[in-house]
N, C-alpha and C positions, 0 to 999 in steps of 0.2 A: 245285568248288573256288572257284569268284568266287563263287560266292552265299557261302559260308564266308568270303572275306577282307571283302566285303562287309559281312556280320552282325560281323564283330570290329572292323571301322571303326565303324559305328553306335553299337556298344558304349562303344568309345574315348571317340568324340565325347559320347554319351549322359553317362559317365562324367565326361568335362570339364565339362559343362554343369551335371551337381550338382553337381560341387564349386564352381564357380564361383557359383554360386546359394549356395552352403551359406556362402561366404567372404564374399556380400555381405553376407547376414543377419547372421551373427555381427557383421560392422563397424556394424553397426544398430544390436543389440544393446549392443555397448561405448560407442557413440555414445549412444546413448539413456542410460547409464549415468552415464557423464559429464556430460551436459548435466545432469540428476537432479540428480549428486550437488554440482553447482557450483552458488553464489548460496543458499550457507547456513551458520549461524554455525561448524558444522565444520568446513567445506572452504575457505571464502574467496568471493568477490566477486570476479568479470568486470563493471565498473562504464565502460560507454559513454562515450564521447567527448561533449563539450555538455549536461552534467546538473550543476544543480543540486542539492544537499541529497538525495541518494541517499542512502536509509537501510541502513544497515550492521548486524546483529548480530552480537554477537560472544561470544567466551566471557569467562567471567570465573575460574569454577572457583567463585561463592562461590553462595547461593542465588537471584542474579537475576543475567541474563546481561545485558549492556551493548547501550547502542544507540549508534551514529554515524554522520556523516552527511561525504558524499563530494561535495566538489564537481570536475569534470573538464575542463579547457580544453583539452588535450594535443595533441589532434587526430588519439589511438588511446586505444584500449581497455585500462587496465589491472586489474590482480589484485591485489586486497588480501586477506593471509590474518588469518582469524578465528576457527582454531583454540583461540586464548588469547588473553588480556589483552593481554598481550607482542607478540606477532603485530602485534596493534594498534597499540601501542603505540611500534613499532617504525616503522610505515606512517608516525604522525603526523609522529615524528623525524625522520623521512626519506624526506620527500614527495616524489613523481615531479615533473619540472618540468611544471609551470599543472596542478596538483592542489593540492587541501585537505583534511582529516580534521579534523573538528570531532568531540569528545566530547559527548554528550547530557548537557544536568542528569540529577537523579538522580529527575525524574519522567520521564524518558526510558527506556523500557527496553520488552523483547518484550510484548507480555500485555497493556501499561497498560488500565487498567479506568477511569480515571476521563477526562472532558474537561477542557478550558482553555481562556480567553478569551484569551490571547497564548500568543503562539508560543515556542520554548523559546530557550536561549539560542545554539544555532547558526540561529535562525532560521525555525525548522521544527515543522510543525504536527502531524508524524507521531510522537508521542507515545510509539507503540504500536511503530511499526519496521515495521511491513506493509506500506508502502511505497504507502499507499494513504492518501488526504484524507477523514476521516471528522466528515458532521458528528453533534451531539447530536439534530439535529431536523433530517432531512434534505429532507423530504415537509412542505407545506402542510397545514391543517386544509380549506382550501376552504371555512369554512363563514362565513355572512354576521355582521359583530357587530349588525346591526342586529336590533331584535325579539325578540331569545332563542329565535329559533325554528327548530329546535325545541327548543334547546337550545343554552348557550352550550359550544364545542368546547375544550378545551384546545390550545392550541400558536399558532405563527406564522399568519400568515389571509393573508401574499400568498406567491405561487409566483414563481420560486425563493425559496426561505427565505435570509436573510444569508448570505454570505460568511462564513469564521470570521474572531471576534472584532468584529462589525458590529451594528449595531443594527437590531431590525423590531421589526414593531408584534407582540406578544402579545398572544392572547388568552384572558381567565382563563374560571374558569367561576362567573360571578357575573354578575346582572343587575340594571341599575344602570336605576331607575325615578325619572324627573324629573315632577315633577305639574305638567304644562302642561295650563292649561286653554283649549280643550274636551278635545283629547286629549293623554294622556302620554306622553312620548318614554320607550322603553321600548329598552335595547341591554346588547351586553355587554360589561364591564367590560375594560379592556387596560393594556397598557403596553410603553413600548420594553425589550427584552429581547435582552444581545446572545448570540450564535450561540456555543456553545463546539464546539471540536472535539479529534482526537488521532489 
């Protein structure tokens, strides 16, 4: 009979112990759901406290979705929704106190495929809305302009490459032969060329 109440204790406690495992998973699961589905142009923006030019997408409903850019002094974390236009549009109107909402030019938008030598007109070099500093020529050529040898390289020749919007020395791929005599200065052709980014 105790070995029996026994075995239906174990069982019990056994019992509590999946479920209680089974309830945390699940809150994992919803948790992971949520976090997914937040910080995208259909669900809205959790946009940090101390950020400048936080890139925002949004909807528009037309063939390119919109981009803008949040800045946050607040001292909490708020939610901008970006379901629609409107959504948006709504945040700019009625901005949380020490928040901003700047709309992007109309070179501003998700996707953007091309770079710029300035920045757009909220100030910001994220073109593209990926919320990421992209430059056109990120990486150095590393290769010498002197001599053409083995060959003159295309691109910027010092590491780090400019800043965007900055000027560095380019190097073309042309070799530029001065006839000094006894020997001729033999290198490859350059010029300042500034950094685009997006």
């Amino acid at each position: 009979m105790k070995n029996e109440k026994t075995e239906k204790k174990k069982i019990k406690i056994s019992s509590k112990v999946v479920y209680v495992i089974s309830l945390f998973l699940v809150s994992l699961s919803i948790g992971a759901i949520v976090v997914f589905a937040l910080n995208t142009r259909y669900t809205g923006y959790a946009v940090e406290t101390s950020v400048i030019n936080e890139p925002i997408q949004y909807r528009t409903g037309l063939s390119r979705d919109g981009c803008g850019y949040v800045d946050n002094s607040s001292g909490k974390t708020i939610f901008v929704p970006t379901n629609t236009s409107a959504e948006w549009t709504s945040f700019t109107n009625n901005e949380p106190f020490a928040t901003h909402g700047c709309t992007g030019d109309s070179d501003s938008f998700p996707n953007q495929g091309n770079f710029f030598t300035t920045d757009n007109n909220c100030g910001s070099w994220d073109y593209n809305c990926n919320g990421l500093l992209d430059k056109e020529y990120p990486t150095a050529t590393g290769v010498s302009p002197l001599f053409c040898v083995p060959r003159c390289t295309v691109g910027y020749r010092d590491s780090p490459t400019p800043s965007c919007g900055q000027e560095g020395w380019w190097v073309k791929n042309q070799c530029i032969i001065i006839p000094i005599i006894p020997i001729p200065l033999i290198f490859c052709a350059g010029e300042d060329r500034m950094q685009r980014c997006r």
